[in-house]
Structures are given as structure tokens and as C-alpha cells.
C-alpha positions in Angstrom: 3.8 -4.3 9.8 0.2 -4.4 10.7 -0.5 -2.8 7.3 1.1 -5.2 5.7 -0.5 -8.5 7.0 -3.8 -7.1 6.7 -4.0 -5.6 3.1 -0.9 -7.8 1.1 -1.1 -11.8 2.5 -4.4 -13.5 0.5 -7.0 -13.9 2.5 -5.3 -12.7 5.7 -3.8 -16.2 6.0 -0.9 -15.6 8.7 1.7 -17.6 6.4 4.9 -16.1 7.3 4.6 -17.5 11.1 4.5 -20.8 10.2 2.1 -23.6 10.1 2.5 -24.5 14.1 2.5 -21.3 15.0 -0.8 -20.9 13.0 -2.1 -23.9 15.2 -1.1 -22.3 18.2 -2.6 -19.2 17.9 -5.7 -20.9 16.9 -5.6 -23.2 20.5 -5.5 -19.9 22.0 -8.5 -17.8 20.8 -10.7 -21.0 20.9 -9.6 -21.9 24.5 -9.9 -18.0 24.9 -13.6 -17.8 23.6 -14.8 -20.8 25.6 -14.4 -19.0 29.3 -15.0 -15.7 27.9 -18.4 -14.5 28.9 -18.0 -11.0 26.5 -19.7 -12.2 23.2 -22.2 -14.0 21.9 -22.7 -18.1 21.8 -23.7 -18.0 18.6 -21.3 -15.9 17.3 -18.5 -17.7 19.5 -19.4 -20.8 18.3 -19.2 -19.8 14.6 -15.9 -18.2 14.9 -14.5 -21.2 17.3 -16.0 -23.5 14.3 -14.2 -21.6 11.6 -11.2 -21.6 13.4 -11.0 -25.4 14.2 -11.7 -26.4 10.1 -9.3 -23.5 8.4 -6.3 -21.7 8.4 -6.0 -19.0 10.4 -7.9 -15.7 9.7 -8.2 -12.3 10.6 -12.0 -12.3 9.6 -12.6 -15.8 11.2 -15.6 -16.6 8.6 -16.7 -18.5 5.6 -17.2 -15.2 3.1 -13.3 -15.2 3.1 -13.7 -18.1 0.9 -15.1 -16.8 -1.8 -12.0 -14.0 -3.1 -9.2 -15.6 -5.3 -6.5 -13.9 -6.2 -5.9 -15.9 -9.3 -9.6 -15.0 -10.6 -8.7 -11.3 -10.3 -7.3 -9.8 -14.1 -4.7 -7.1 -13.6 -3.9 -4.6 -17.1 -1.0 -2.2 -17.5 -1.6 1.3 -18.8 1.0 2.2 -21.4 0.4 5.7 -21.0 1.5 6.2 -17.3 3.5 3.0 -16.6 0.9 2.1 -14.1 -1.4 -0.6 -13.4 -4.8 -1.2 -12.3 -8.3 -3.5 -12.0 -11.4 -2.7 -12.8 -13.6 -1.5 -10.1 -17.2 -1.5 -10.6 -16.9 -0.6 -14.4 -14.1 2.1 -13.7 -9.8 1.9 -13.5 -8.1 1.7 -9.7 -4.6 2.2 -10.6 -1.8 0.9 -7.6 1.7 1.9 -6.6 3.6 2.3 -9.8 6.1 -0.5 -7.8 3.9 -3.2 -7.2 4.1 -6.3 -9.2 0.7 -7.9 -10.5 0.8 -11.0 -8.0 1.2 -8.1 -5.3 -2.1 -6.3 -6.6 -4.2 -9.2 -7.0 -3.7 -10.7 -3.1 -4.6 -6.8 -2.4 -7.7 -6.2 -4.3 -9.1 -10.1 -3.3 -8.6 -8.7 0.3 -10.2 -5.2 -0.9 -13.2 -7.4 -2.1 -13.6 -9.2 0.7 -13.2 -6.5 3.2 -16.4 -4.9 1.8 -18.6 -8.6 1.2 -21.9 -7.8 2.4 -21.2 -10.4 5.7 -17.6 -8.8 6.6 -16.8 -6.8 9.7 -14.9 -4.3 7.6 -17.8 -3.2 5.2 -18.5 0.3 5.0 -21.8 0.9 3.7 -25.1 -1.3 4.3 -29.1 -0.9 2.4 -29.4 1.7 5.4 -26.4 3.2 5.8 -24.8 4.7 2.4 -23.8 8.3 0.8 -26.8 9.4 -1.3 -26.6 11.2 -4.5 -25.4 14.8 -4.0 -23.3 14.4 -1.0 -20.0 15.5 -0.3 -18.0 12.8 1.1 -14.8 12.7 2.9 -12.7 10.0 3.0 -9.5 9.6 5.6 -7.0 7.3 4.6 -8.4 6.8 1.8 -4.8 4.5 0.6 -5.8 2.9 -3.4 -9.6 4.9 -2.8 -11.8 1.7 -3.7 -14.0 3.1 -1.2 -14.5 6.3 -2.9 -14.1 5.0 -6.3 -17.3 3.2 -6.0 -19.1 6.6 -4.3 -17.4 9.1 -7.0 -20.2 9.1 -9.2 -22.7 9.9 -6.6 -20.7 12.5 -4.8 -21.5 16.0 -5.5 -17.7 16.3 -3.8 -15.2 14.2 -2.2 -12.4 15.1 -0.2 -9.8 12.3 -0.2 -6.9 12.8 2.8 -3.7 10.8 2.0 -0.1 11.2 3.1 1.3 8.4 0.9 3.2 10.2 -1.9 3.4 6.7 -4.0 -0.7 6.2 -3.4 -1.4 10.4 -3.9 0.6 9.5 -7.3 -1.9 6.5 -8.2 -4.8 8.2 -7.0 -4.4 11.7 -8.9 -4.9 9.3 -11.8 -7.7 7.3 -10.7 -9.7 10.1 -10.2 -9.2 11.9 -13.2 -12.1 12.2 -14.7 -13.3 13.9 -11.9 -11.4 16.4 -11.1 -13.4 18.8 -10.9 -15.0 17.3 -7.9 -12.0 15.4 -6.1 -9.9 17.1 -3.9 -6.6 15.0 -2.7 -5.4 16.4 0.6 -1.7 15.2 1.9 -2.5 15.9 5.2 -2.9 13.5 8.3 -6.2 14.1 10.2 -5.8 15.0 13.5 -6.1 16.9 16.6 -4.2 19.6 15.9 -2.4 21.7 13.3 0.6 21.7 12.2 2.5 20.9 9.0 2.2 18.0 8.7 -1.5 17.1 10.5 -5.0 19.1 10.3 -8.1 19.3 11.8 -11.4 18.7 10.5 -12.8 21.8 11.8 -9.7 23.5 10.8 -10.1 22.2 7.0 -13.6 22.4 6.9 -14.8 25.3 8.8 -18.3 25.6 8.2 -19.2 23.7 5.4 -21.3 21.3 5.4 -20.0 17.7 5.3 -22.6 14.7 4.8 -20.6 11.2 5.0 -17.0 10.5 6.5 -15.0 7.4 6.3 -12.1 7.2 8.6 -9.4 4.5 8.5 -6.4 5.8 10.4 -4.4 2.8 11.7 -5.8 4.0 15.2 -5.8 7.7 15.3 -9.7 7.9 14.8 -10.3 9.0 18.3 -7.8 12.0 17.5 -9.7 13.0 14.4 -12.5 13.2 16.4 -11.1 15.5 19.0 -10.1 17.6 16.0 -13.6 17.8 14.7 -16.2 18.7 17.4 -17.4 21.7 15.6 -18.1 19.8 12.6 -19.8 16.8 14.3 -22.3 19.4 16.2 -23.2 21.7 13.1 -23.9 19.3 10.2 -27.2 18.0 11.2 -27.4 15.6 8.5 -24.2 13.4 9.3 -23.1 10.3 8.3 -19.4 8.8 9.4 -18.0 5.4 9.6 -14.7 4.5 10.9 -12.4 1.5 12.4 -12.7 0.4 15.9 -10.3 -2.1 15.7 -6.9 -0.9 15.7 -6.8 0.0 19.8 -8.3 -2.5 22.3 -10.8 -0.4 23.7 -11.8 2.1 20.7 -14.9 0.3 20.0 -16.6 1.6 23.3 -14.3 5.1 23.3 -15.7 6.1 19.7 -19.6 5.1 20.5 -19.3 7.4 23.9 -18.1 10.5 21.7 -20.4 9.8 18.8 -23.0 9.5 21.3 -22.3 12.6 23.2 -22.2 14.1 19.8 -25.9 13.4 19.2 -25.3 10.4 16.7 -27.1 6.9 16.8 -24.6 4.4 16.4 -24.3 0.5 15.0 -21.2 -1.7 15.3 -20.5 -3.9 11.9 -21.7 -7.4 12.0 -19.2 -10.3 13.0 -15.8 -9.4 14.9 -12.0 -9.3 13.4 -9.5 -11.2 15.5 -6.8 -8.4 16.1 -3.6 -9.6 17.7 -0.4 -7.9 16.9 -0.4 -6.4 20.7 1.5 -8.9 22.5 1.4 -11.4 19.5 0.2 -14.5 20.7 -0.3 -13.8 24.6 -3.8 -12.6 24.6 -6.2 -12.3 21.1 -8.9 -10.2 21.0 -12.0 -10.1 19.3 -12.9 -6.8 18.4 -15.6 -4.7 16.5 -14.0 -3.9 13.2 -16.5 -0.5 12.6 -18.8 1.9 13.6 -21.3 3.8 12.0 -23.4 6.9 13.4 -26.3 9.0 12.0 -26.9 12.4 13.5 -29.6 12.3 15.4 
């Protein structure tokens, strides 16, 4: 369910709980950010100001504003029954189920997930994978992430467990095959058939930029990879922080430990499917270290 509010609904607009509802929730997170101490005025006041002149939104902030899914064009390829968008100049194909209406509200909240002002954007002018390194991305879902990386990449690794998205990304990525590897594999903490371990899968080779987006299980994949965060000296890695109400702080204390110096995203996401409606949090929607 949570996957499917945030990636399907345009613009993260709550629609299916109703307009009131919408209003309520909105009473609560304002009333909740005026006695909360925890976060900036300025930044309390924008979100409480957003909040009070638009619909209800995950990213509580004006960028939202500027995705449409109608602007977004949407082709068919006759060759594999599949459609796709193009992504910075190249083909991102979808499940071979999904209707065009259904790809265009996901690729506007693909855009706007990565606007240079989101919570959710991955790479900043200080913080990106460089020309020659291998990349591993976890999650990695339709791969607009790693489609924009792919030509830079030297490698990429690209973990997946849905068979419908493995099917659309084998053809995404096919003109590079020779340097994308698609592994249907959760990350984990431990082995077994169905989950892996970074140090398991990697061993000792070196790994220069990670991207994790787990639905929560980020803190396991870093049990799972202590070897590999101490031996590459040259480490970059990203991930969510939003998912669990405390993995913000629990993920700096292990990339810290780990030698890594570590920045929270700009902004916060307002994440409240636990307890829907009793108690919204702001949270910090990533984290991303540099081996120190």
C-alpha cells in the first residue's frame, strides 16, 4: 500500500481518503508543527504555509507544482509489446501491464522525486557517481536512477526482486549489457535463497557509489555489509531514511561508525501511514555519506 500512494497517485495527492479527510490530516500536522520544538521555524513555517494553501502532500512544497502528468508523452514499442518515456535522451520501459495514464502519474512523481529542491533527490553538484565507477543500485524498481548514471558507470549492479520490473529492466538496459548486471535478490543481512549480503555478493571488490531504497530494510543491508563499508576507501552511498520513524538517526550512527561523513537531504517528507492520521511525522527522506 505504501508503494502505491507514493509512486502511482499524481503528485502524491492523498485522493482516495477524501477531501475531509484531506483537511483533517492537514489540521493535524500544522497543529502538530506549531508545539513541536524538533525542526526548524523556517522550515516549519514553509511546510505549515504549503499545507494551509494546497492539497495535501507528501513533499509538503511548491517544486511539486511544476510535474504534470498530462505534459508527459508515453510511446509503445512494437517490438516487445512494452511501453516507455524518454529519460534523458534514452528509453525507460514499465510493467508490460500498465496503462499510459498509469505511467505518466509515475514518471511526473519520478521527476519530481529527483527536482533539485526535493527531499528524495539522490545526487547533488557535490555528491554524484563520477565517470568510471561501479555503481550499485538496491531497489532499483523502473531504474530511472541508474538510467541517468549508465553511461558514466564503468559497472552497475542493479538488485531487483520484481519479476514484472526485472522483465522491463533487462530491456531498458540493453545496450549495455555488457556492463549491467540485474540481480533478483533482496539485500540483506543474511543469506539465504531468497536474500544476500553485500559482503557476501561482493567480496572484495571494490564498490564506489550505492543507492539503497528498500521500503525500510536499509538498516539490514547495512548489517549485511560491514566489510564492504570498511575496505572501499573511496565510498559513496545514499539511501532512504524515511520509511521507519527513527532510521534517520540509526543510519547516520552506523555510517558514522563506519568512518563516513554524512548529510541529510534538504526539506522533510511527511510520512504517515503508521497509525494513519494519529500522529504525522516529518522525517528526513535521505542520507548521503562519503568515506572519510
Amino acid at each position: 500500500m505504501k508503494s502505491f500512494i507514493l509512486k502511482i497517485i499524481p503528485h502524491l495527492v492523498l485522493v482516495e481518503y477524501g477531501k475531509y479527510k484531506q483537511y483533517r490530516l492537514k489540521i493535524k500536522i500544522i497543529k502538530y508543527l506549531s508545539t513541536s520544538s524538533e525542526f526548524e521555524e523556517i522550515e516549519k513555517d514553509k511546510i505549515m504555509n504549503y499545507l494551509k494553501n494546497n492539497s495535501f502532500s507528501i513533499f509538503p512544497y511548491d517544486f511539486i507544482k511544476k510535474y504534470n502528468p498530462r505534459d508527459i508523452m508515453v510511446y509503445t514499442d512494437n517490438i516487445y509489446g512494452m511501453k516507455y518515456v524518454i529519460h534523458e535522451n534514452k528509453r525507460l520501459y514499465f510493467k508490460k501491464a500498465w496503462n499510459k495514464k498509469r505511467i505518466r502519474d509515475y514518471y511526473a512523481t519520478l521527476l519530481l522525486e529527483q527536482d533539485i529542491d526535493s527531499p528524495h533527490r539522490y545526487e547533488t553538484k557535490n555528491f554524484h557517481v563520477n565517470d568510471g565507477d561501479v555503481v550499485v543500485d538496491i531497489g532499483i524498481a523502473e531504474g530511472n536512477f541508474a538510467l541517468s548514471v549508465v553511461d558514466k558507470a564503468k559497472k552497475l549492479y542493479l538488485f531487483e526482486v520484481d519479476k514484472e520490473w526485472i522483465e522491463a529492466l533487462k530491456i531498458t538496459f540493453a545496450p549495455w549489457k555488457e556492463k549491467v548486471v540485474i540481480v533478483n535478490k533482496y539485500v540483506s543481512n543474511i543469506d539465504d535463497e531468497n536474500c544476500i549480503t553485500l559482503d557476501t555478493f561482493f567480496g572484495k571488490e571494490e564498490i564506489d557509489f550505492i543507492k539503497a531504497d528498500i521500503e525500510g530494510a536499509e538498516i539490514e543491508l547495512l548489517k549485511g555489509s560491514q566489510a564492504l563499508l570498511s575496505n572501499n576507501k573511496k565510498l559513496k552511498i545514499v539511501m532512504c531514511t524515511y520509511h521507519n520513524q527513527n532510521d534517520a538517526e540509526k543510519i547516520r550512527q552506523i555510517l558514522d561508525k563506519s568512518a563516513f561523513s554524512t548529510e541529510f537531504s534538504k526539506g522533510y517528507m511527511i510520512f504517515i501511514y503508521e497509525k494513519m492520521f494519529d500522529k504525522p511525522y516529518l522525517r528526513k527522506g535521505l542520507i548521503r555519506g562519503i568515506k572519510r
